[in-house]
N, C-alpha and C positions, 0 to 999 in steps of 0.2 A: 936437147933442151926440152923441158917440161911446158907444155902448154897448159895457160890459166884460162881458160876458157871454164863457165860456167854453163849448166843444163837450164835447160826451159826452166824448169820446179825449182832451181836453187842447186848451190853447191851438194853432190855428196857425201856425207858421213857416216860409213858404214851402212846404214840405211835407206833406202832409196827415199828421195822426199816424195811428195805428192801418192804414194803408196797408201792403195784404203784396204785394209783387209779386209771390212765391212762393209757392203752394198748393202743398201736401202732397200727393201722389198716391200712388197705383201704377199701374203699368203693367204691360198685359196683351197680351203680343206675338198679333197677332189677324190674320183674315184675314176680309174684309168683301168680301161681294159687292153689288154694285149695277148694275142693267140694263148699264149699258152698260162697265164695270169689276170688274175684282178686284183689292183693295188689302189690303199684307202694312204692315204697321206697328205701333207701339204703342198703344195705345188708353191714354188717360190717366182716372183715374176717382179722386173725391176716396177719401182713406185708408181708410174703413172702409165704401166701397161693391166692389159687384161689377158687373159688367158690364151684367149682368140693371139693374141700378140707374141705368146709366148712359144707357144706351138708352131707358129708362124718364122717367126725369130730364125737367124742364118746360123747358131749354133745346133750343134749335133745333140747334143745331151740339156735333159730339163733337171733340174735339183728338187726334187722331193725329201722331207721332213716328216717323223714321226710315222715311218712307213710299216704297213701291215702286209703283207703278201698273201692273195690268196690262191685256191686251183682258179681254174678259169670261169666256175662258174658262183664262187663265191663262198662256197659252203665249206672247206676246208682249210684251216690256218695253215700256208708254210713255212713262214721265217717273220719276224721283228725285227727291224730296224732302224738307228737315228734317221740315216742319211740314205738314199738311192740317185744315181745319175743315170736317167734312164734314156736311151736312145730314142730320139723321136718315133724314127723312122720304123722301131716295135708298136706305136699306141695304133691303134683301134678306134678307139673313143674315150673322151673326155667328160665326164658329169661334175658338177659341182654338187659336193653334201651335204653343204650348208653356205649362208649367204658370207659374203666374203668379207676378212677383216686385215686391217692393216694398221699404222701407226697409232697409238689411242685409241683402240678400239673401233674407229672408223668403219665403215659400214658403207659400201659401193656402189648406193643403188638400192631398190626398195626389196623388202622381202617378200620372197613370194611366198604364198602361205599354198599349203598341201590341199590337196583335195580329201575329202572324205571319204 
């Protein structure tokens, strides 16, 4: 006999219910160095983390957007790409390359303005 038992989320139908294919971010345009590269791209971190958070985070792999690859010391284009899942445990160091944005344009905190 079939059991009618329903899921926490609701019955299944073909689709699993309570499934988000899309997570809420911000992104923080960054530049990541790693032994043997420097990578310009977006760095993706759930909505009400910060970077420090993200790197921090019990996942293995960060999601970078709009990524540019370069040699190690920055001066050489390697590869273009949408999407990178880069291993933490590769990064070096983290900079941000501009002040950070997220849903409407939102803005995380003051900008810092460059020195001359």
């Amino acid at each position: 006999m079939l059991s009618n038992k329903t899921e926490p989320n609701g019955p299944k139908k073909g689709k699993e219910r309570g499934f988000r294919p899309f997570v809420n971010t911000n992104q923080y345009p960054v530049i990541i160095q790693t032994v043997n590269n420097r990578i310009h791209g977006n760095l993706h971190t759930r909505e009400s983390e910060r970077i420090k958070d993200a790197l921090n985070a019990n996942e293995a792999f960060i999601a970078i957007t709009n990524v540019q690859i370069l040699d190690s010391e920055g001066a050489t284009q390697i590869r273009k790409a949408d999407f990178l899942a880069i291993n933490r445990a590769n990064i070096i160091w983290v900079i941000e390359d501009k002040p950070p944005t997220g849903p409407l344009g939102r803005q995380d905190g003051p900008e810092l303005k460059s020195r001359p």
